[in-house]
C-alpha positions as CSV (number, residue, x, y, z in Angstrom):
1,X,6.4,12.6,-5.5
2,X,4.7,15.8,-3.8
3,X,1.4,15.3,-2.7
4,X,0.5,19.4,-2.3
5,X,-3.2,20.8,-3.5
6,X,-2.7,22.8,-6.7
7,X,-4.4,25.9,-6.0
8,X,-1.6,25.9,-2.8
9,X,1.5,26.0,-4.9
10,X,2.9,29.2,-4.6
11,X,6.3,30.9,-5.8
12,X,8.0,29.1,-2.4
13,X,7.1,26.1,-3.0
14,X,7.5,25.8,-6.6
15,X,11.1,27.0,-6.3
16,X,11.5,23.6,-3.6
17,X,9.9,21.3,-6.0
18,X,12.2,22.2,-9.1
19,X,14.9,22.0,-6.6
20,X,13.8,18.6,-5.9
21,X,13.1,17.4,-9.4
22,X,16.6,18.5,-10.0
23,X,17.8,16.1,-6.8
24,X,16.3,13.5,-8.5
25,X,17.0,13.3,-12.4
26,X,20.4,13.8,-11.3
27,X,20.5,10.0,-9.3
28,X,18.4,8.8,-12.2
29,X,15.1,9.4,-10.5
30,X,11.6,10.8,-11.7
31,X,9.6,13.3,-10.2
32,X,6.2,14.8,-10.1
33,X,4.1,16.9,-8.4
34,X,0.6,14.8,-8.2
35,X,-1.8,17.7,-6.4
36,X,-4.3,16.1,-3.4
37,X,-3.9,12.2,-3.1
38,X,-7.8,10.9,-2.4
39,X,-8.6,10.7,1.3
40,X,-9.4,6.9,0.9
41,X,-6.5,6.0,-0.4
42,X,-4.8,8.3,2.0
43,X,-6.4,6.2,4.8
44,X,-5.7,2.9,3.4
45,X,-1.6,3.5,2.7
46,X,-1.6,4.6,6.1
47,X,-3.3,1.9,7.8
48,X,-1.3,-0.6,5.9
49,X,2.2,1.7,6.9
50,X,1.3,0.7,10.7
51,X,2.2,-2.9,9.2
52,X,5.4,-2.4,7.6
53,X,7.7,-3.4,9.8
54,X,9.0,-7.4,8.7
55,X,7.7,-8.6,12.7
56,X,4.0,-8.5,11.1
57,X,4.8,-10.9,8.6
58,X,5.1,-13.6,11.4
59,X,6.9,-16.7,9.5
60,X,7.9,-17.4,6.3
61,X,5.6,-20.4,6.1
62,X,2.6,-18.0,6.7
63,X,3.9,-15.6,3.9
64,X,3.7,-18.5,1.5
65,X,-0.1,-19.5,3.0
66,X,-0.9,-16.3,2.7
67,X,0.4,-16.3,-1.0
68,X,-2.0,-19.5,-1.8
69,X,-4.9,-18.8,-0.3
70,X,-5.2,-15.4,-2.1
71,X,-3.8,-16.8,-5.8
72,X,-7.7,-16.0,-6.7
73,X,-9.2,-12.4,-6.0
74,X,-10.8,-13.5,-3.1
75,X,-12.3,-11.4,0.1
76,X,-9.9,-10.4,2.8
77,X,-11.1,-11.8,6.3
78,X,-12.6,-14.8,4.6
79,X,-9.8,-16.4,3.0
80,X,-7.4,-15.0,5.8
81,X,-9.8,-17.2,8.5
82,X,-9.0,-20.1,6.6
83,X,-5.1,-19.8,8.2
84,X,-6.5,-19.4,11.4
85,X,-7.4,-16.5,13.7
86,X,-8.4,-13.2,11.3
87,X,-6.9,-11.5,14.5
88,X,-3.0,-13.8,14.5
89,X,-3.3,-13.3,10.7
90,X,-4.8,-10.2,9.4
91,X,-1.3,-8.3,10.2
92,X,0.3,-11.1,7.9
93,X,-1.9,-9.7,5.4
94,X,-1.4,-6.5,5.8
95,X,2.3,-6.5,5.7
96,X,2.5,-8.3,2.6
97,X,0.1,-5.9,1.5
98,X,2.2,-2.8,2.4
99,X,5.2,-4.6,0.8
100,X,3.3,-5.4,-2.7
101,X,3.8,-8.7,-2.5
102,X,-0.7,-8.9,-2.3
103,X,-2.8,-6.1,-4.1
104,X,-6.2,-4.8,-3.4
105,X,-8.2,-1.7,-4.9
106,X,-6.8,0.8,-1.9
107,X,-9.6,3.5,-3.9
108,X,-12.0,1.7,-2.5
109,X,-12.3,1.5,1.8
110,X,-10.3,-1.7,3.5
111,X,-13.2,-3.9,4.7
112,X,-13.9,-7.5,5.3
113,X,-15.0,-8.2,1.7
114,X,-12.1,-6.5,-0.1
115,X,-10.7,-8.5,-2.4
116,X,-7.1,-9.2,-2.0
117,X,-4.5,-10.7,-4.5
118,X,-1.4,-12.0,-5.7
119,X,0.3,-8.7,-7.3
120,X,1.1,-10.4,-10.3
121,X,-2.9,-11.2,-10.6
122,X,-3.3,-7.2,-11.1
């Protein structure tokens, strides 16, 4: 995927991307061009991308709390309190929301109250 404002696409670049689409259907892969992603969600990915590596997802024990408590939509700092610390668990979250393992409405801005998931639950 190329994240590029349409009205900036010019010869140069479209030559890159059909290059690129090419790249891709030929490993079986599909490709777009998707214009300007929305600043929020821009924010969020990238806020959650300072959590990817596996160290923020502490135990394996806490993964599976973490999995429990948020088997409901339920708000993000609340129901992560209820392990402990928002501030020793919070990364937990996050990780296991940059891996897809929880889901929330990344449209919207990361707060306290944003509801958090199971990703099966979306």
């Amino acid at each position: 995927m190329d994240c590029r404002p349409l009205d900036r696409v010019d010869e140069r670049s479209a030559t890159k991307f059909a290059v690129t689409r090419l790249a891709c259907e030929a490993v079986g892969w599909g490709y777009r061009v998707v214009g300007m992603v929305d600043p929020v969600r821009m924010a969020n990915v990238r806020w959650l991308a300072g959590y990817r590596h596996p160290r923020h997802a502490t135990t394996a024990g806490m993964a599976e709390r973490l999995m429990a408590v948020f088997s409901a939509p339920s708000p993000l700092v609340g129901q992560a309190s209820l392990l402990g610390d928002p501030i020793a668990v919070l990364p937990a979250v996050f990780h296991l929301l940059w891996a897809g393992r929880l889901r929330a409405d990344l449209a919207k801005p990361l707060t306290d109250t944003t509801l958090v998931s199971w990703a099966e639950a979306w």
